[in-house]
C-alpha positions in Angstrom: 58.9 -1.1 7.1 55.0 -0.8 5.6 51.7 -2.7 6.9 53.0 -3.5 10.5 52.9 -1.8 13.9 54.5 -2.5 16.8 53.3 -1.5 20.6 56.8 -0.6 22.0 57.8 -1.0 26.3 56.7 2.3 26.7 53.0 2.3 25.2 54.4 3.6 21.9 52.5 2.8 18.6 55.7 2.5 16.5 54.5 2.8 12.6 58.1 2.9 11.0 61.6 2.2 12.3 64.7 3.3 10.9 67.1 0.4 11.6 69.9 1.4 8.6 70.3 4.7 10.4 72.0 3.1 13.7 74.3 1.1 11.7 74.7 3.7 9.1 75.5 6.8 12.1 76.8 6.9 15.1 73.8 8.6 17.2 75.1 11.1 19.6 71.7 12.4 20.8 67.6 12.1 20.5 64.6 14.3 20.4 61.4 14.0 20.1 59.2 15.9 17.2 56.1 16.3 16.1 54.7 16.0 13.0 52.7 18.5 10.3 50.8 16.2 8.8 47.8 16.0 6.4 44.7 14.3 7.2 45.2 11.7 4.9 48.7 11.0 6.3 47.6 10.6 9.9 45.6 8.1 8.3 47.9 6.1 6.2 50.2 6.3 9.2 47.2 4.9 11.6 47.1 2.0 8.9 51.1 1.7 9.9 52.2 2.1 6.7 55.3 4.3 6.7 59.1 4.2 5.2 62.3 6.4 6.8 64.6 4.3 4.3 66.4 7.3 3.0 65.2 10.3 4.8 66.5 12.9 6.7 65.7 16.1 8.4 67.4 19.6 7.4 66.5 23.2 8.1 64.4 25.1 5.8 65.2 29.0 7.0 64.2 28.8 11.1 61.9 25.6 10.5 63.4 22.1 10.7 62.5 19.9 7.6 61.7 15.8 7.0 62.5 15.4 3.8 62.0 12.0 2.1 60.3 10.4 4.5 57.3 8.1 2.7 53.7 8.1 3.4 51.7 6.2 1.2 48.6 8.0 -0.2 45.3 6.9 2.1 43.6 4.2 -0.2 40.0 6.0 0.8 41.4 9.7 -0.1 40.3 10.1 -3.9 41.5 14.2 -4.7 42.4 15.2 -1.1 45.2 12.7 -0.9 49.4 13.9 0.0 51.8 13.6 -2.0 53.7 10.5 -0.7 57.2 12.1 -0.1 56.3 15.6 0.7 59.1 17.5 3.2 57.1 17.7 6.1 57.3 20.3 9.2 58.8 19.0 12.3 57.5 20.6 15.4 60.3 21.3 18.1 61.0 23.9 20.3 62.6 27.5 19.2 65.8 26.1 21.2 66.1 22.9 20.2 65.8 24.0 16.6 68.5 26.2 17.3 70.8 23.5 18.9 70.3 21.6 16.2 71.1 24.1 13.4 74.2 25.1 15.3 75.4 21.4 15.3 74.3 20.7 11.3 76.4 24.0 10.5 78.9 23.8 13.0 80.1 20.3 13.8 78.6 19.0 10.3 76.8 17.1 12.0 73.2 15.3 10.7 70.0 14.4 11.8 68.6 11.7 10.9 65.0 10.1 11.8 64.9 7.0 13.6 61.4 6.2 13.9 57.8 7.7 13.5 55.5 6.6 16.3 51.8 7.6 18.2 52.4 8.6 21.5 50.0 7.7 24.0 48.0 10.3 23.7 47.4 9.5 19.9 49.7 12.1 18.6 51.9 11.4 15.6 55.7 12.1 16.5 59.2 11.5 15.1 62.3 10.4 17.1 65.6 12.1 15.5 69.2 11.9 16.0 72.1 14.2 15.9 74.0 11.9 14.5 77.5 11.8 12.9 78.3 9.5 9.7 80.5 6.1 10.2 82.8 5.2 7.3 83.0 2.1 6.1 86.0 0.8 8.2 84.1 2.3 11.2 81.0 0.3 10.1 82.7 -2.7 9.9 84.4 -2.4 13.3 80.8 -1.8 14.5 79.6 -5.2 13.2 82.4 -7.0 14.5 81.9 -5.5 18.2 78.3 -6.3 18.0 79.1 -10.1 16.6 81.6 -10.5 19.9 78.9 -9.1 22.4 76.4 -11.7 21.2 78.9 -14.7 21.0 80.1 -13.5 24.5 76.4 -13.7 25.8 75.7 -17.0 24.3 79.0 -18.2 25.8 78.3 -17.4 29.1 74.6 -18.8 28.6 76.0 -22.3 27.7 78.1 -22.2 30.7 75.9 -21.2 33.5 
């Protein structure tokens, strides 16, 4: 998702959404990270272009990792522009690194990001997800859940 920005119900500035990684995972649970980011990328970001298509986060010794995720170079940067897909530091606490290493090591377990947003403050963060991967007969029960909830609701619509 590049070039648009969303204001979300909670005064969010969401930049880029990760909609595959909901069908692709079953989420289990959310936190909330920050970002190490370049000057250029808060700027690119501010612009609301951003991509999570195929990223994920992983540890890097005691830090946690977004790898893949893509920034597109600031078009006013000239030489002191980021490289677009970078692994960038994601700012959590000591504990919740730890709780999350324990899980990706443990339960085997991955986090994945599911979208990069400003907060209202005007800080850049990410939402991530211990998540755990569906197969495909798993995915397909998902769609076919998701198909019955909506023709249930537009059932009951047409008959109130």
């Amino acid at each position: 998702m590049t070039g648009t920005k969303n204001k979300s119900k909670d005064g969010r500035l969401v930049v880029a959404d990760n909609r595959r990684a909901r069908f692709d995972y079953e989420i289990m649970e959310t936190f909330e990270a920050g970002l190490s980011l370049h000057g250029t990328e808060v700027k690119s970001l501010r612009e609301g272009k951003a991509g999570l298509g195929e990223s994920y986060a992983t540890m890097d010794g005691a830090e946690l990792k977004l790898i893949n995720a893509y920034i597109p170079e600031y078009g006013q940067g000239n030489r002191f522009n980021h490289e677009p897909r970078r692994p960038r530091k994601l700012l959590m606490h000591r504990r919740q690194i730890d709780r999350l290493s324990g899980a990706i090591q443990k339960e085997g377990l991955t986090v994945v990001p599911l979208r990069i947003y400003f907060n209202e403050k005007g800080f850049a963060k990410a939402e991530i997800a211990l998540a755990k991967g569906r197969k495909a007969h798993d995915k397909r029960e998902h769609l076919k859940e998701r198909s019955w909830e909506r023709e249930k609701a537009r059932v009951l619509r047409e008959h109130n």
